[in-house]
N, C-alpha and C positions, 0 to 999 in steps of 0.2 A: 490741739488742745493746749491751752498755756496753766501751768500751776505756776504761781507766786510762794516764794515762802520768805516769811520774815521772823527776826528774831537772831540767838546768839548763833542758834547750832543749825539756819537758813542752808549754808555750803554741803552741811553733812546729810541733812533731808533732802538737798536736791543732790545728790550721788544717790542717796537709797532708793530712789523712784528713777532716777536715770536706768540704776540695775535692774530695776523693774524692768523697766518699759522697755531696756533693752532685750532682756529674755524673753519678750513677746517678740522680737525681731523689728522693734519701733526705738533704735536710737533716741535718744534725746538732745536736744542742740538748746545751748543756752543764748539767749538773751537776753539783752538790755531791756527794764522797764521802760513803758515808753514815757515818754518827758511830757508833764505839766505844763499848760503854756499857759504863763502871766504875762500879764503886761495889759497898757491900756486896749487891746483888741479881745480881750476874754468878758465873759457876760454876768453879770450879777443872777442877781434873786430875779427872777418874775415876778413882781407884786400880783397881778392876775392870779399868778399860777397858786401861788400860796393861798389866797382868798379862795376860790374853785376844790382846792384840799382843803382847807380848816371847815369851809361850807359842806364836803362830802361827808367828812368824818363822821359826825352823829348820825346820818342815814346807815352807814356803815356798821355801827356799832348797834342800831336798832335793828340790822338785819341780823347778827351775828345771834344779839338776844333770844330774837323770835326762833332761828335754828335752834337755839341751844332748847328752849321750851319746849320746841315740836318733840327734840327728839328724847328729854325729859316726860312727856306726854304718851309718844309712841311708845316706850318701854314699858311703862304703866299700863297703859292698855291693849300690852301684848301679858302682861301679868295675867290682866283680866280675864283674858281671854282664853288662859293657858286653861286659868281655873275654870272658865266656863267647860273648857273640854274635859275637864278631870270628871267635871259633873256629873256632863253626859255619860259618861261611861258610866254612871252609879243612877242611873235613868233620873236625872232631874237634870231638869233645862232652863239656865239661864236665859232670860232675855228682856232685850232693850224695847222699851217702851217710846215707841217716835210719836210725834205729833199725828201724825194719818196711818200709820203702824208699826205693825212690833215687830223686832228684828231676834234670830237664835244669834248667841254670844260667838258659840261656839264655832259658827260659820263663817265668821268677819274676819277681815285683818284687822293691826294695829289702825293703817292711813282709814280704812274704812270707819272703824268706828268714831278715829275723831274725825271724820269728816261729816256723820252722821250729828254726832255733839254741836259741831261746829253751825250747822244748818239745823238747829232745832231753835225755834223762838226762846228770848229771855225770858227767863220767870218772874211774874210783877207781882 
């Protein structure tokens, strides 16, 4: 494992984890950073490369949204569902109206009910 540390008090951090690491019977042995190499033989930007990321990002951030909504959605409709149980116990029964039938609240999970939502035709 290699820790880097920078900054003023770098020398004094790496003695406090040397002691560390030594107390676990794992020495620590110092080294040299290893060297940056410039010069005309190092590589630029990949224009490709950048084009291939600036083109991912929006699918990226469309995927992140939809997670964020599902699980905005799931919680909700595990609310729902809590309540559907609470119901039952007081003998009244929630339930979901599907297009070809009707579902008890109480029964479902969260995935399932919006999965049921999800697969019900739009209302025109």
């Amino acid at each position: 494992m290699i820790i880097e540390f920078f900054g003023p008090e770098a020398e004094a951090a790496r003695e406090s984890i040397a002691a560390v690491s030594a107390s676990w019977g794992h020495p620590a042995g110092a080294t040299a950073p290893p060297a940056r190499a410039t010069g005309p033989d190092t590589k630029g930007v990949d224009p490709v490369a950048v084009a291939s990321l600036l083109l991912s990002v929006p699918s990226a951030v469309l995927a992140v949204a939809d997670i964020a909504d599902r699980i905005r959605k799931r919680r909700r409709a595990g609310e729902l569902i809590e309540r559907a149980r609470q119901l039952s116990s007081e003998q009244t029964t929630a339930r979901l109206v599907h297009a070809d039938r009707s579902v008890d609240l109480a029964t479902l999970t969260p995935d399932q009910l919006l999965d049921l939502i999800a697969d019900e035709p739009p209302a025109d």
